[in-house]
TINU-771319 format. One line per field, with one value per atom (N, C-alpha, C, O, CB): chain; residue in one letter; x, y, z. Coordinates in nm, 2 decimals, decimal comma. Glycine has a CB too. Example, Ala and Ser with C-alpha at 12.3 -4.5 7.8 and 13.67 -1.06 7.14 Angstrom:
<nodes>
unit [A | A | A | A | A | A | A | A | A | A] $
code [A | A | A | A | A | S | S | S | S | S] $
c1 [1,32 | 1,23 | 1,32 | 1,42 | 1,13 | 1,28 | 1,37 | 1,29 | 1,34 | 1,41] $
c2 [-0,57 | -0,45 | -0,33 | -0,33 | -0,45 | -0,22 | -0,11 | 0,00 | 0,11 | -0,06] $
c3 [0,78 | 0,78 | 0,78 | 0,85 | 0,90 | 0,71 | 0,71 | 0,79 | 0,80 | 0,57] $
</nodes>
This chain:
<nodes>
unit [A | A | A | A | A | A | A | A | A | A | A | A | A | A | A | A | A | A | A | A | A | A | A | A | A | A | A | A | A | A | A | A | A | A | A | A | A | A | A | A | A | A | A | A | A | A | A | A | A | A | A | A | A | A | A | A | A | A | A | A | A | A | A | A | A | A | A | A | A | A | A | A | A | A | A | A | A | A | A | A | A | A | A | A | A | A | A | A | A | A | A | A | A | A | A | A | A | A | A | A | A | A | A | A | A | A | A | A | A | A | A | A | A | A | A | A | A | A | A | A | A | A | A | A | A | A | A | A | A | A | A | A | A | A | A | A | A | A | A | A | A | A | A | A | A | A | A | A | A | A | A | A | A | A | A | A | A | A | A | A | A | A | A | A | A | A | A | A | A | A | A | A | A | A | A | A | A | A | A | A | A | A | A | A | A | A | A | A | A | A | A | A | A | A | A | A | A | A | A | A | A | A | A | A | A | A | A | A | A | A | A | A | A | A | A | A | A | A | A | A | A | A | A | A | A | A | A | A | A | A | A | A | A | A | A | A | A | A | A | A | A | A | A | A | A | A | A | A | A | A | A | A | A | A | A | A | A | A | A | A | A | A | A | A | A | A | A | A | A | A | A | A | A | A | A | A | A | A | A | A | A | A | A | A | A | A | A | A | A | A | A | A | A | A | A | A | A | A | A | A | A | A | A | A | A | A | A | A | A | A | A | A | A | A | A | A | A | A | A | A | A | A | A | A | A] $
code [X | X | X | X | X | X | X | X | X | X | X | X | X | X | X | X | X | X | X | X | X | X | X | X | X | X | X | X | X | X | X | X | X | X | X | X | X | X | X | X | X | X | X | X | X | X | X | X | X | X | X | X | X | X | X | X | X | X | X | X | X | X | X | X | X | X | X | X | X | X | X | X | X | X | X | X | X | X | X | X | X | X | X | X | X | X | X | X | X | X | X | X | X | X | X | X | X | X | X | X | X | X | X | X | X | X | X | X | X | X | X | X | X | X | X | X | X | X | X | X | X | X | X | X | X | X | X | X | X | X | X | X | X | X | X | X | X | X | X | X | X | X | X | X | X | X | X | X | X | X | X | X | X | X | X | X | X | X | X | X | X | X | X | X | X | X | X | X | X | X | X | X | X | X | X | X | X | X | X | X | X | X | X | X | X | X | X | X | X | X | X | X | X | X | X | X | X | X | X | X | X | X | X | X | X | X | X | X | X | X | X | X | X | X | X | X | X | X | X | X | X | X | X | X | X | X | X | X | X | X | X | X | X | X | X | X | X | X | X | X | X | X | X | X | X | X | X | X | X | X | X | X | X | X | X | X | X | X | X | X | X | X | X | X | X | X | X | X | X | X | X | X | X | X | X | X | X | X | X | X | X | X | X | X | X | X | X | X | X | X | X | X | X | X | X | X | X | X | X | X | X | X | X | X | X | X | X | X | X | X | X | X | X | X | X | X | X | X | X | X | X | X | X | X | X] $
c1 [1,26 | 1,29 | 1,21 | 1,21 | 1,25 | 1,16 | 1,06 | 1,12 | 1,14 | 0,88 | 1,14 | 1,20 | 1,20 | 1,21 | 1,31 | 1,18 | 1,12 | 1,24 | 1,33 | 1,01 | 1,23 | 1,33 | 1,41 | 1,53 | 1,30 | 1,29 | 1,38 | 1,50 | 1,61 | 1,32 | 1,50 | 1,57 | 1,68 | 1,79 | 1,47 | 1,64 | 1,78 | 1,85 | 1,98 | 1,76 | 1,82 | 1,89 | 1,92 | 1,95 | 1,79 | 1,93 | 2,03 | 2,18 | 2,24 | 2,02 | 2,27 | 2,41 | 2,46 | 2,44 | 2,48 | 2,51 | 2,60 | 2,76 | 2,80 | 2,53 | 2,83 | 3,01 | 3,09 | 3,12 | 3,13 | 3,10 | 3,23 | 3,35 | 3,43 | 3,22 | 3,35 | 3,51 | 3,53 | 3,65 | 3,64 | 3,47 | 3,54 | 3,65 | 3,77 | 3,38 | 3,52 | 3,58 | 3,63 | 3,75 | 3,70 | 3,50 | 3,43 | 3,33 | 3,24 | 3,31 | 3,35 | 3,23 | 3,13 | 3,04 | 3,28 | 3,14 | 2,98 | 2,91 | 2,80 | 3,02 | 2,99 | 2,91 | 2,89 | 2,98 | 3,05 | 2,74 | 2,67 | 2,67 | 2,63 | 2,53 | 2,74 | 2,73 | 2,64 | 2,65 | 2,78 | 2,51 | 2,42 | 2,38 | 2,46 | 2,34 | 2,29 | 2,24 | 2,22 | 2,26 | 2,10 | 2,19 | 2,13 | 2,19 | 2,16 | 2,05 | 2,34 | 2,46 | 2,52 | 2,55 | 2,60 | 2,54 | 2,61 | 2,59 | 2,68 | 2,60 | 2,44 | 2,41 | 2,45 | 2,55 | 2,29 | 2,40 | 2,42 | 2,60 | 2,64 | 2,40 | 2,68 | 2,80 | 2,89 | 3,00 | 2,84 | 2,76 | 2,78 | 2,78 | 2,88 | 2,65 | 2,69 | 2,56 | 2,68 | 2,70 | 2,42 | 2,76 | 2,85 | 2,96 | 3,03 | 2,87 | 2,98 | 3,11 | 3,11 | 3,17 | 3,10 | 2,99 | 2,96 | 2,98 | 3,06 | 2,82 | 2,92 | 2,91 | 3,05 | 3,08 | 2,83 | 3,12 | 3,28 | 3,34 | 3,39 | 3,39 | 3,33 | 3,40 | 3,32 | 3,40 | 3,38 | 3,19 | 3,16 | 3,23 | 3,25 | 3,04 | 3,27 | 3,32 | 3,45 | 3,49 | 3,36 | 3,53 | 3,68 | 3,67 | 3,72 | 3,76 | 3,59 | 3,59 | 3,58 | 3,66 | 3,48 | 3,48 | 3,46 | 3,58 | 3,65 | 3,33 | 3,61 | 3,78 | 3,85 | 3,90 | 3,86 | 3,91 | 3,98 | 3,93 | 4,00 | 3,98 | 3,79 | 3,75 | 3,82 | 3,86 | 3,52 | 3,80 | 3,84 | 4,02 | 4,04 | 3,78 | 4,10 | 4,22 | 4,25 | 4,29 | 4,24 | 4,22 | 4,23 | 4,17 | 4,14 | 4,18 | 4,14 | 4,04 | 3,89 | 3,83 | 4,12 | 3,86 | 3,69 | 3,61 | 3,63 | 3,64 | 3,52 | 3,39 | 3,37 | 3,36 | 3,27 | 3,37 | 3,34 | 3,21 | 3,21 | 3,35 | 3,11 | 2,94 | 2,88 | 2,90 | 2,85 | 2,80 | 2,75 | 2,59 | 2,56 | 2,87 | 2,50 | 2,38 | 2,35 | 2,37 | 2,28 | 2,28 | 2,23 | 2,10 | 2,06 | 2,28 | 2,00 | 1,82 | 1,80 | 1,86 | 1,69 | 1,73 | 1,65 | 1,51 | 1,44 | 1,61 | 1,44 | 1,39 | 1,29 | 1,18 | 1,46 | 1,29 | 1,18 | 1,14 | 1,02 | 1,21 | 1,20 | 1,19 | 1,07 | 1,08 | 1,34 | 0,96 | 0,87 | 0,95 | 0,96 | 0,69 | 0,99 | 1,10 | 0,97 | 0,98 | 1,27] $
c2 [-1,14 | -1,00 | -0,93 | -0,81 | -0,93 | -1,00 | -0,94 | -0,99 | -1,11 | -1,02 | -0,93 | -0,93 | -0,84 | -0,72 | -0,95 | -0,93 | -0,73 | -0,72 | -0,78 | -0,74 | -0,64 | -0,60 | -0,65 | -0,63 | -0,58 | -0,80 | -0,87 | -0,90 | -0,87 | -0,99 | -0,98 | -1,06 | -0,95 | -0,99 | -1,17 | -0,81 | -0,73 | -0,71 | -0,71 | -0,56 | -0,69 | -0,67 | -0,78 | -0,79 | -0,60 | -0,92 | -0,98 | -1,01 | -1,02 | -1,00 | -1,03 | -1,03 | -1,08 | -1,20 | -1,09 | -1,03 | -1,07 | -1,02 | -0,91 | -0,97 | -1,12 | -1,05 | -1,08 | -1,18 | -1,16 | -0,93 | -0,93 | -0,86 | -0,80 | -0,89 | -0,88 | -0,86 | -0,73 | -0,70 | -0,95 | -0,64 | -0,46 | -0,44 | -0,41 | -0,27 | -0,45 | -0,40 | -0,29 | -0,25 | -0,48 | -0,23 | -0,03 | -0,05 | -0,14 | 0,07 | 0,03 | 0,00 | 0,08 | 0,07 | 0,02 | 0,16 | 0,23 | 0,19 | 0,22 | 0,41 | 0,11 | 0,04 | -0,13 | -0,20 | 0,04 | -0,14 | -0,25 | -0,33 | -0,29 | -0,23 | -0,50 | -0,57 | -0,64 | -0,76 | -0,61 | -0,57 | -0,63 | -0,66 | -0,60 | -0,60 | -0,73 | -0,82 | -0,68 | -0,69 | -0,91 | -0,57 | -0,42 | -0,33 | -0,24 | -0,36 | -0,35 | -0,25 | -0,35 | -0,29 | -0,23 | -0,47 | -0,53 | -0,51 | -0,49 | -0,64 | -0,50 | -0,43 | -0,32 | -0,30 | -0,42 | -0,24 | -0,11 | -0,08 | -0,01 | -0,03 | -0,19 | -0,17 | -0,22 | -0,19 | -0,22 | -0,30 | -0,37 | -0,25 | -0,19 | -0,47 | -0,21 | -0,11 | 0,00 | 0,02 | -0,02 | 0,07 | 0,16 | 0,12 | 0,18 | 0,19 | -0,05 | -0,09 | 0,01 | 0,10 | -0,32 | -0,09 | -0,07 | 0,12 | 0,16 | -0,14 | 0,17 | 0,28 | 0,36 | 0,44 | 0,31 | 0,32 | 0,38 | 0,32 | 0,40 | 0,31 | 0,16 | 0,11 | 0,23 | 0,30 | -0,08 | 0,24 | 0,29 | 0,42 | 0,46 | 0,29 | 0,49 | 0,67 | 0,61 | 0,66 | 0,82 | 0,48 | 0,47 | 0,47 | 0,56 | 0,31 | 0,36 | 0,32 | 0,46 | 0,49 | 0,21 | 0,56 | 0,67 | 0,75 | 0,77 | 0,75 | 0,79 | 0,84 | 0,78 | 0,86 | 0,85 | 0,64 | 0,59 | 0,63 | 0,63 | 0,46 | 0,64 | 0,65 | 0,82 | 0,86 | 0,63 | 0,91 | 1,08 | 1,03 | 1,07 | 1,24 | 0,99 | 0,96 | 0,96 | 1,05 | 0,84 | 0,86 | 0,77 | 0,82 | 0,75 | 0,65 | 0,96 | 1,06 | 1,04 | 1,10 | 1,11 | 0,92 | 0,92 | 0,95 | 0,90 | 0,84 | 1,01 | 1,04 | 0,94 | 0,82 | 1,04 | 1,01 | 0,98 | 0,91 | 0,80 | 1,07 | 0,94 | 0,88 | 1,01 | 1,13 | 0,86 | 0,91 | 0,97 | 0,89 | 0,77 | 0,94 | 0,99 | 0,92 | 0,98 | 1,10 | 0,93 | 0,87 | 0,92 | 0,91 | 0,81 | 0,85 | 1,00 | 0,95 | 0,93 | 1,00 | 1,08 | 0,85 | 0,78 | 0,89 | 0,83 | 0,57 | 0,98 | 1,07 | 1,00 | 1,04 | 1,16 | 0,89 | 0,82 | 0,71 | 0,68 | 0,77 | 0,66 | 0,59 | 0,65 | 0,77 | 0,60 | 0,58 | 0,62 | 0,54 | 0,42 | 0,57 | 0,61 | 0,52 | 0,51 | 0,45 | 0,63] $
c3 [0,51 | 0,52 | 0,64 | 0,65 | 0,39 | 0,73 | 0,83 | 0,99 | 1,02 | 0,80 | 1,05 | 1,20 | 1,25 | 1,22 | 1,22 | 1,38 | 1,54 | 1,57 | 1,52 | 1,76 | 1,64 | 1,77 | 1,82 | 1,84 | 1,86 | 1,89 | 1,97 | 1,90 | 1,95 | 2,03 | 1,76 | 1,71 | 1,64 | 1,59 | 1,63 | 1,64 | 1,59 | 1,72 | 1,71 | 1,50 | 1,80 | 1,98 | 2,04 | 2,17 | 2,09 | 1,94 | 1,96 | 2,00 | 1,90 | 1,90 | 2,11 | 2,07 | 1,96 | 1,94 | 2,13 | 1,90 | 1,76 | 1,79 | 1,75 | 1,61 | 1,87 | 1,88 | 1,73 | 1,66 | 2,03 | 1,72 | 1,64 | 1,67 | 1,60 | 1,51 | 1,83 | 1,90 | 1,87 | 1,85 | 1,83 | 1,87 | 1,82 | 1,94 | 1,95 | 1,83 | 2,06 | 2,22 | 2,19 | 2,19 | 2,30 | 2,16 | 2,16 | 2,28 | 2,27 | 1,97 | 2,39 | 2,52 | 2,51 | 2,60 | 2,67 | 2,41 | 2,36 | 2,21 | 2,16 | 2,33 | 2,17 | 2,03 | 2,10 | 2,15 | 1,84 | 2,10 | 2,13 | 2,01 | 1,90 | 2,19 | 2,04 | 1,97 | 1,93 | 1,94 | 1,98 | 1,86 | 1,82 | 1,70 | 1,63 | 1,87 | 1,62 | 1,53 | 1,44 | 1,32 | 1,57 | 1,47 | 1,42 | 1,40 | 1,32 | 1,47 | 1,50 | 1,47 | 1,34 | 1,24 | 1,62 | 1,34 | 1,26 | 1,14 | 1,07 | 1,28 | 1,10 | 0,98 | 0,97 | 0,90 | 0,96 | 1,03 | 1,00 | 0,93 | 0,83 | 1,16 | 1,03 | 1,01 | 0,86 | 0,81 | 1,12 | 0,81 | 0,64 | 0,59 | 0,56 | 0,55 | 0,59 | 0,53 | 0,46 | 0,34 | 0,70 | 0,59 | 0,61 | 0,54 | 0,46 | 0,75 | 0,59 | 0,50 | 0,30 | 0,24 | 0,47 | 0,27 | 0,17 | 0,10 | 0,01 | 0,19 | 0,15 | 0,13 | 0,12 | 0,03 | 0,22 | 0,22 | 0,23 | 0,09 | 0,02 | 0,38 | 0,05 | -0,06 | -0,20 | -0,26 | -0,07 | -0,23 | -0,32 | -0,38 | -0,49 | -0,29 | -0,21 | -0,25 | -0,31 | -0,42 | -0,08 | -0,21 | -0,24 | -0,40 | -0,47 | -0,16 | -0,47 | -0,58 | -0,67 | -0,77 | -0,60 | -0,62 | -0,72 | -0,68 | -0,78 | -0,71 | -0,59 | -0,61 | -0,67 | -0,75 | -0,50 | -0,69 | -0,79 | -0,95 | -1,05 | -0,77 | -0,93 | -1,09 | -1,15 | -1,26 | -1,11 | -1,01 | -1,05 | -1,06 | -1,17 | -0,90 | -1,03 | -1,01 | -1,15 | -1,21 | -0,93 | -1,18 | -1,30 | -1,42 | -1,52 | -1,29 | -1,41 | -1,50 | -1,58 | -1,67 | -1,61 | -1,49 | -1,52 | -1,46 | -1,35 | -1,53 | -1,45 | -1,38 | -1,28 | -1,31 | -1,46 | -1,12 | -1,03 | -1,03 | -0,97 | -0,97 | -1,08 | -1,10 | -1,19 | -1,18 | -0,92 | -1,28 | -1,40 | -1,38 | -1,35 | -1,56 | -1,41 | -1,40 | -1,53 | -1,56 | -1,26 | -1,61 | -1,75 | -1,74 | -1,68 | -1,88 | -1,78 | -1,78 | -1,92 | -2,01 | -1,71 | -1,95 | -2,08 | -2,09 | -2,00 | -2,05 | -2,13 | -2,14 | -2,20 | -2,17 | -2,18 | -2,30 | -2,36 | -2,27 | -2,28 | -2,49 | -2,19 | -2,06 | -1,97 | -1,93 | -1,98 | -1,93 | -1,81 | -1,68 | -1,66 | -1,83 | -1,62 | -1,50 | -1,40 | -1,29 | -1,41] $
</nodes>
């Protein structure tokens, strides 16, 4: 889980050919990162679609979190 700089400013090609997004080891993440995040809203819009709650967070009150 531990890595500098050098090794995130790596080239990492994944072919976009955007001449302002650098293909590096640190965008590439980033660009999971983002995947992820877009699928989560898609999924909770399907869930309001489909008439369930978008995201429901319940707290356990007897719970020390």
């Amino acid at each position: 889980m531990e890595v500098d700089d050098a090794q995130l400013a790596e080239i990492f090609k994944i072919d976009m050919n955007v001449p302002f997004v650098e293909e590096n080891k640190l965008n590439f993440i980033g660009m999971c990162i983002g995947r992820q995040d877009y699928l989560c809203g898609q999924m909770a819009l399907m869930r309001r679609i489909l008439g369930y709650p978008g995201m429901k967070y319940e707290m356990d009150e007897q719970m020390t979190y």
